[in-house]
Every structure is written in C-alpha cells, then in structure tokens.
Short mmCIF file of the C-alpha atoms (twelve columns), coordinates in Angstrom:
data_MODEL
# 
_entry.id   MODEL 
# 
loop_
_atom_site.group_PDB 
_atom_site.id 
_atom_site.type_symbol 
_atom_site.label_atom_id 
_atom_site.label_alt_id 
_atom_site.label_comp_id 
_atom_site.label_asym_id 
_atom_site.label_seq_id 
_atom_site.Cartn_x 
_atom_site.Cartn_y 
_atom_site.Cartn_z 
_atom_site.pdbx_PDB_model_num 
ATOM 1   C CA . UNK A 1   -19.979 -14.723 4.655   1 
ATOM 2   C CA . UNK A 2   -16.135 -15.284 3.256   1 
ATOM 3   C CA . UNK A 3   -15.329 -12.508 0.875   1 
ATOM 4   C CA . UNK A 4   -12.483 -11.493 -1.662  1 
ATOM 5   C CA . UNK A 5   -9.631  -9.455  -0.332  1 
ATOM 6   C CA . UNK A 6   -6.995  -7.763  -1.535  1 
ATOM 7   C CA . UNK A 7   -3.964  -7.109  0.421   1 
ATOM 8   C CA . UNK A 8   -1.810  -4.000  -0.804  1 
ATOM 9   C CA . UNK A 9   1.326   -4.016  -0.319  1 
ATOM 10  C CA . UNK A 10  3.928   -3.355  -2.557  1 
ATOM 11  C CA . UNK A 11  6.346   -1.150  -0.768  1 
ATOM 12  C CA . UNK A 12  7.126   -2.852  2.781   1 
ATOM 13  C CA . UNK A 13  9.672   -4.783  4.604   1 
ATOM 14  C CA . UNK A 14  9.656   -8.474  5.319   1 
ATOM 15  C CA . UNK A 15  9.085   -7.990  9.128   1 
ATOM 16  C CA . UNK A 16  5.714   -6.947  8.529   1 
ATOM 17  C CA . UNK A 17  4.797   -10.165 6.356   1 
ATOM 18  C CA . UNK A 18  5.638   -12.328 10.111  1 
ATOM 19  C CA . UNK A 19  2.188   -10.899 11.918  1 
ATOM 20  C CA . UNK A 20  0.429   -10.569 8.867   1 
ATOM 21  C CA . UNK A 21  0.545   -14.240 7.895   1 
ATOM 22  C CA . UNK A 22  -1.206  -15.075 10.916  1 
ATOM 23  C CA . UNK A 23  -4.213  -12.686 10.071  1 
ATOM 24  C CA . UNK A 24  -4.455  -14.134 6.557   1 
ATOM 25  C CA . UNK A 25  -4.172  -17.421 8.284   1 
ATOM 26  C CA . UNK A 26  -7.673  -16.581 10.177  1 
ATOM 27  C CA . UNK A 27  -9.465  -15.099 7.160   1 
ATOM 28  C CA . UNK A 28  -8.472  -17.992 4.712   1 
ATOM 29  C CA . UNK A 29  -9.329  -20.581 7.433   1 
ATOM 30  C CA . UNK A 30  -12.722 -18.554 7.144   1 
ATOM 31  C CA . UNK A 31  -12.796 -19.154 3.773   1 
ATOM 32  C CA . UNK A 32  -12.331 -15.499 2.130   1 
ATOM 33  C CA . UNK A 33  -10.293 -15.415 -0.799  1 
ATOM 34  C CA . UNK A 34  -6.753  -13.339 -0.366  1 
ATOM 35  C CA . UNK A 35  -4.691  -11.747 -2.760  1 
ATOM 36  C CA . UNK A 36  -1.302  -10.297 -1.844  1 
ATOM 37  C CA . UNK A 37  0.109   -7.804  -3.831  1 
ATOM 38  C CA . UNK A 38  4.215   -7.471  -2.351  1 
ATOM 39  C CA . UNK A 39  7.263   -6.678  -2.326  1 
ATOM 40  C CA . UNK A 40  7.982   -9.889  0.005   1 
ATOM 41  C CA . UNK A 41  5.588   -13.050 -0.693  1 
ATOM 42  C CA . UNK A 42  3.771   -14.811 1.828   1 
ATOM 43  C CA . UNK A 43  4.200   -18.490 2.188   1 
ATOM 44  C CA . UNK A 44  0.158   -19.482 3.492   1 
ATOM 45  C CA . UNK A 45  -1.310  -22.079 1.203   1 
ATOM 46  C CA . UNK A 46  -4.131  -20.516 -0.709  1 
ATOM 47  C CA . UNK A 47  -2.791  -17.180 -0.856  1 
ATOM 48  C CA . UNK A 48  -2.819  -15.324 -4.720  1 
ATOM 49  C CA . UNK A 49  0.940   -13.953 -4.295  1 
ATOM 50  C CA . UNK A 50  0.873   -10.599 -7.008  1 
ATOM 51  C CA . UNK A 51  4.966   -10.500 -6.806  1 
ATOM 52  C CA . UNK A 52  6.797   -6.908  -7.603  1 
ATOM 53  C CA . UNK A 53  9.466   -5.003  -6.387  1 
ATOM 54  C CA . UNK A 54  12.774  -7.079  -6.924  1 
ATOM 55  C CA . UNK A 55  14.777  -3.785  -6.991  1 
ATOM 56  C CA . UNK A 56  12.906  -3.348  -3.198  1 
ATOM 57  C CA . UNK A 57  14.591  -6.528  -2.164  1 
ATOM 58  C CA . UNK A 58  17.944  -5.857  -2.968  1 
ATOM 59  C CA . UNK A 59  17.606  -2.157  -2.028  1 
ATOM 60  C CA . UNK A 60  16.803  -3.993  1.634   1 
ATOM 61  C CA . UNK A 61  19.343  -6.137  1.351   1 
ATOM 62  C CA . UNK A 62  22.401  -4.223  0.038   1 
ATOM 63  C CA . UNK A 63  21.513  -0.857  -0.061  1 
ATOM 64  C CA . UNK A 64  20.290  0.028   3.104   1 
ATOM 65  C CA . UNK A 65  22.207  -1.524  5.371   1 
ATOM 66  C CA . UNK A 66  25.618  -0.110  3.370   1 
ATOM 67  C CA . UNK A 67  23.780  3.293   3.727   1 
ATOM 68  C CA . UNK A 68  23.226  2.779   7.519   1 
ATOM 69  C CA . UNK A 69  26.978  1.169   8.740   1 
ATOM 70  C CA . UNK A 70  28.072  4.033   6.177   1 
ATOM 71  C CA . UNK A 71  25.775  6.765   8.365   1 
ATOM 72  C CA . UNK A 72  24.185  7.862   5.742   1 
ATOM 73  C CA . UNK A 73  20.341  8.869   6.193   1 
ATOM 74  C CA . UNK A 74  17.726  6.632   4.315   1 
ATOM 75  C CA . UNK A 75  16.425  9.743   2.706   1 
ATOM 76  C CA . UNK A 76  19.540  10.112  0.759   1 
ATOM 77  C CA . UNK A 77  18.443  6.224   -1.421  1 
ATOM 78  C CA . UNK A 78  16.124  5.704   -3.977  1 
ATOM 79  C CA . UNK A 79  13.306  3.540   -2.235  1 
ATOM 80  C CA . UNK A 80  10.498  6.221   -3.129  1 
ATOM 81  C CA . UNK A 81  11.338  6.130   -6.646  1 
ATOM 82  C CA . UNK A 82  11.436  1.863   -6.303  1 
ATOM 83  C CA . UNK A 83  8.142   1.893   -4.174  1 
ATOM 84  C CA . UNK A 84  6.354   4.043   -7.259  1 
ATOM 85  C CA . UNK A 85  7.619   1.449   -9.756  1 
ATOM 86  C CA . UNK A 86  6.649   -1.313  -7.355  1 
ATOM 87  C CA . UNK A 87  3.086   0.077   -7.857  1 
ATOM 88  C CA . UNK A 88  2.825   0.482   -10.832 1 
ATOM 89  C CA . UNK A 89  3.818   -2.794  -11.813 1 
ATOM 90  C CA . UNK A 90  1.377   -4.221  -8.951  1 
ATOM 91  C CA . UNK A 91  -1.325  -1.803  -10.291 1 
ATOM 92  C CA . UNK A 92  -1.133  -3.105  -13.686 1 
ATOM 93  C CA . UNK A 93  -0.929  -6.640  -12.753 1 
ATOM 94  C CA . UNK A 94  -3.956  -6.491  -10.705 1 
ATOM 95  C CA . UNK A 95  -6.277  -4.942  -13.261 1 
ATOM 96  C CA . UNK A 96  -4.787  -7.488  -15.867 1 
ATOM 97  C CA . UNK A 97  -6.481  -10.306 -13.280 1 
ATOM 98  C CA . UNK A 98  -9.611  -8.407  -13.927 1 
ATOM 99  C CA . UNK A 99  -10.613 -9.557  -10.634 1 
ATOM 100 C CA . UNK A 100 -12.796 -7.208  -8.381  1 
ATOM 101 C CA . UNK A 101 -12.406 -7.373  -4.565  1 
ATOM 102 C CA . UNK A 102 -14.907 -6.643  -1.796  1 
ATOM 103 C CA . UNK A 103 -12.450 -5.506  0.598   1 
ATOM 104 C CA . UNK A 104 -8.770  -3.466  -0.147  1 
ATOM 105 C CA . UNK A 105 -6.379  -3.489  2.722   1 
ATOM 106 C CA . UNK A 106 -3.742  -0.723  2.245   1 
ATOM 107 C CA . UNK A 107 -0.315  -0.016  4.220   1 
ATOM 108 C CA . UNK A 108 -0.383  3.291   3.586   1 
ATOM 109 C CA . UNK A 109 2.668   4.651   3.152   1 
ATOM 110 C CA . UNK A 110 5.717   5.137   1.483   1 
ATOM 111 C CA . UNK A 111 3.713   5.232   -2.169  1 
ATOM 112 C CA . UNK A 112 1.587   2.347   -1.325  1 
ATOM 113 C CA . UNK A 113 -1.539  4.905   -1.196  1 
ATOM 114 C CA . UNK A 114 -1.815  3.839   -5.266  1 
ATOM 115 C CA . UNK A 115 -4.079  1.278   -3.442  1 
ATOM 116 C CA . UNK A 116 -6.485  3.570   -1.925  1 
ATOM 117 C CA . UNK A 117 -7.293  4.544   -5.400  1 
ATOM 118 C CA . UNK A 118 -7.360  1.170   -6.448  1 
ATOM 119 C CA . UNK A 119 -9.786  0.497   -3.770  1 
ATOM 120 C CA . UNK A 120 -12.085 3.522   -4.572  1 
ATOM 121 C CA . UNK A 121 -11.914 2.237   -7.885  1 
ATOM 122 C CA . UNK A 122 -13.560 -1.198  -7.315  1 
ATOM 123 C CA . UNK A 123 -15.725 0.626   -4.424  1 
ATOM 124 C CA . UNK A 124 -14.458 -2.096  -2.374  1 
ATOM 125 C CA . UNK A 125 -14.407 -1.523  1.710   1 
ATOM 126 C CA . UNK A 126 -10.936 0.484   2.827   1 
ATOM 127 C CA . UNK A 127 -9.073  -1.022  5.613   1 
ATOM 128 C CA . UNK A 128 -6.047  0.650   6.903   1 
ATOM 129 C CA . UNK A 129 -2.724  -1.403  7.874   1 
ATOM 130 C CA . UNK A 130 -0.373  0.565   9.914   1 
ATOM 131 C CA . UNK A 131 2.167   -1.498  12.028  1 
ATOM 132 C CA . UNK A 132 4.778   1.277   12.651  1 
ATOM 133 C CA . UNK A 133 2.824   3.767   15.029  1 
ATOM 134 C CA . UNK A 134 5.634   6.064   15.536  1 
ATOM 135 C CA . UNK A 135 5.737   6.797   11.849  1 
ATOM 136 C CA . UNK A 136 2.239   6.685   10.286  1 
ATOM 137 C CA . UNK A 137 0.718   8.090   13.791  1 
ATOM 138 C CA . UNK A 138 1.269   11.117  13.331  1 
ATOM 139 C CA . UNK A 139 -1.751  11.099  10.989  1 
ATOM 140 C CA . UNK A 140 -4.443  9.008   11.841  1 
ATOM 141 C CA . UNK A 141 -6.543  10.895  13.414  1 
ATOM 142 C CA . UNK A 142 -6.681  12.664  10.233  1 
ATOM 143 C CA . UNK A 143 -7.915  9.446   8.681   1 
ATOM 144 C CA . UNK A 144 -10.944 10.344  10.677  1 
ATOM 145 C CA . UNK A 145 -11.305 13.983  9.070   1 
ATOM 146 C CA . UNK A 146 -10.075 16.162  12.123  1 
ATOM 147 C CA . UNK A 147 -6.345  17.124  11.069  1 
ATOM 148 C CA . UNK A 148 -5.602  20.304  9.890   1 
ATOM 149 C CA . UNK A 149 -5.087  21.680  6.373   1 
ATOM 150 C CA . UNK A 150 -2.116  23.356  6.789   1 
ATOM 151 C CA . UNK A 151 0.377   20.032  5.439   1 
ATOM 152 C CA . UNK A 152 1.200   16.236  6.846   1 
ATOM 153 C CA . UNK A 153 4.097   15.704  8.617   1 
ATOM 154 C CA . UNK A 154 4.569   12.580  6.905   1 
ATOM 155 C CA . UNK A 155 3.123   13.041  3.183   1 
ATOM 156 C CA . UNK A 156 3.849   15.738  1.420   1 
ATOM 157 C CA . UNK A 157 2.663   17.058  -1.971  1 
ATOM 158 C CA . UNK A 158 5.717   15.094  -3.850  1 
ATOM 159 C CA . UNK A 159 4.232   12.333  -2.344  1 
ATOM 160 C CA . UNK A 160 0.619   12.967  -3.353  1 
ATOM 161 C CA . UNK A 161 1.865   13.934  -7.079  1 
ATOM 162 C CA . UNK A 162 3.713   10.386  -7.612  1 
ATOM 163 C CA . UNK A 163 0.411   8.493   -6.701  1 
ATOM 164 C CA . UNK A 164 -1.716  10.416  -8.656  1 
ATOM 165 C CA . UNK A 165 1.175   9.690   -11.537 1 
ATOM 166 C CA . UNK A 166 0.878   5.702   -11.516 1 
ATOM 167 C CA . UNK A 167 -3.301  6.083   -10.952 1 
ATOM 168 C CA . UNK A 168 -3.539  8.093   -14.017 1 
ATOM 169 C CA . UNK A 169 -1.234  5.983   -15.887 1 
ATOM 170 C CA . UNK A 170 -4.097  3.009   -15.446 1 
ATOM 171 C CA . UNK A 171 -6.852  5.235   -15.091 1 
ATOM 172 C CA . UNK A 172 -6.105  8.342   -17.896 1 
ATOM 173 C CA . UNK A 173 -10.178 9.025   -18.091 1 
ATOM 174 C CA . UNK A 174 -11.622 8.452   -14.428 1 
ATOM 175 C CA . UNK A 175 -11.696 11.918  -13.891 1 
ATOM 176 C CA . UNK A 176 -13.450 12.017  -10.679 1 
ATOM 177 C CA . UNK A 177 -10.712 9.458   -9.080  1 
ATOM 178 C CA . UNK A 178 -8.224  11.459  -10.494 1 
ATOM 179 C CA . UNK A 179 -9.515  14.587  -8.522  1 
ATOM 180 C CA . UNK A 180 -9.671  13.437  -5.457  1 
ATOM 181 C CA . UNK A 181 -6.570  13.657  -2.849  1 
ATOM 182 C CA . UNK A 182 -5.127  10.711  -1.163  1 
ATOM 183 C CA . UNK A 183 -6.605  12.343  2.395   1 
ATOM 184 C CA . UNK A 184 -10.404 12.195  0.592   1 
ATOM 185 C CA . UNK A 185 -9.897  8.866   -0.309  1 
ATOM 186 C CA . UNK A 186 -8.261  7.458   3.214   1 
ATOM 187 C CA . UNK A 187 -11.038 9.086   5.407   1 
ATOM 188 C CA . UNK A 188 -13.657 6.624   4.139   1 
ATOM 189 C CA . UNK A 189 -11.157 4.045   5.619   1 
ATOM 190 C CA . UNK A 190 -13.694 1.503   7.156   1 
ATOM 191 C CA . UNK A 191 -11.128 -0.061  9.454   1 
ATOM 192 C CA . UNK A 192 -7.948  1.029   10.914  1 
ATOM 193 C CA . UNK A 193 -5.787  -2.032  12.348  1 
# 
C-alpha cells in the first residue's frame, strides 16, 4: 500500500541527489507520495520539492572549492552554521504544509538530525540515509544501541545543542521531544540504507 514520505534533506551535496532520484523513481512509480525537503532539488515528476539552503549552494560552489585550492580545512567555513539555518527554514516550511507523513527518511548528519525529531514528532517510521560510509560509519552500530557512552566521534555535544535549538524553536512546549537526545531518537531507526 503506497504511503506518504518525507525525504530530509536539507544539508547535502548534489552528488547524493544522482542515486537518490532513482529510489524516488521506484517508490513514486509505486505510487507513494514524496516530499523532498533540500538543499539541491530533484527533477522526478511528482516529487513535492521543499527548497532551502541557497547560502548551501553557493557555499558549494564558491566557498569550498576556494577553501580547498587555498588548503584550507573545511572545518575552518561556515556550513554548520548554513546547514542549521537550512533546517530551520525546512522545519518551518514543512509544518506550515501541515501535512503528516507515514515514513521520514533522514541523512543524518551535518545538522540534518532536526529531522529525526521531526519524524518522532509525526510518529512516522525512521529510515536512515547514509551514502558516505567512511564518515557516518563510524556510528551505526550505535544506531542499533551498542556504542558506548563515553562521546561520538562524529557528533559532538555542539552538534546535539544546535538541533535541539531549531526543534525547540517549532516545538517550545513538546517537552518530552525536547528531552530526548538525537542517539534516543536515531535508535528506533526502522531502516538503515
């Protein structure tokens, strides 16, 4: 039975849109109804494209690559700061659609976990999107509940602190969303792919 899904994506570069439009492809030829929340639109007929993140495009465009030919590290830009504005921006626009979806796919990373709240939120399924494995590897088995407490080597608190920031700008009273972490939330993932 075709469902409604929400693809969460704010923060992300427009390589990973290539194999992703042929797994939309599949579900909307299925009939499920897709929504695309992104930095970097799709282009598959049927698609509901939630557009943010224009200072994420030309950060791509201009600033990284000066910062790379100029050796500088990406650490030393401001794409954290764009990706938390990115979600907000998506955040509100998707709760404006007051729309409710069955199924939230999340690339979680780089800020984009606002959408494992989002997801919670609706108590919609959680599917996990990870397409670099040498980056977000490093904690998926703790998806599952088995890494230790001591810290990620990927997400730290800073990063924890600026999601809970945007949720609790749209959500100021869900207190029990607001308490939970973004680990609690991403081991009742459904699906990793």
């Amino acid at each position: 039975m075709p469902g409604s899904t929400l693809i969460y994506f704010p923060c992300i570069s427009k390589s990973i849109t290539f194999p992703l439009s042929s797994l939309v492809q599949k579900l909307l030829d299925r009939g499920h109804d897709i929504t695309f929340a992104t930095s970097y639109v799709l282009k598959n007929t049927g698609v509901v494209n939630v557009e943010v993140g224009s200072e994420i495009r030309h950060w791509a465009d201009v600033t990284a690559s000066a910062h790379l030919f100029d050796g500088k590290d990406l650490l030393e830009t401001n794409l954290f700061d764009l990706s938390m504005k990115a979600n907000g921006d998506a955040l509100k626009k998707l709760m404006d659609m007051k729309k409710k979806w069955d199924t939230v796919i999340v690339y979680p990373a780089f800020g984009n976990e606002v959408g494992l709240y989002l997801a919670r939120h609706m108590k919609a399924n959680i599917v996990l999107y990870i397409t670099d494995m040498p980056t977000t590897v490093m904690w998926l088995d703790h998806v599952f509940g088995s890494y230790g407490e001591n810290g990620e080597p990927f997400r730290d608190a800073s990063v924890q602190e600026a999601v809970l920031n945007v949720v609790r700008n749209q959500f100021p009273d869900e207190k029990d969303l607001l308490s939970l972490s973004i680990a609690d939330i991403e081991s009742q993932a459904s699906l990793v792919l």
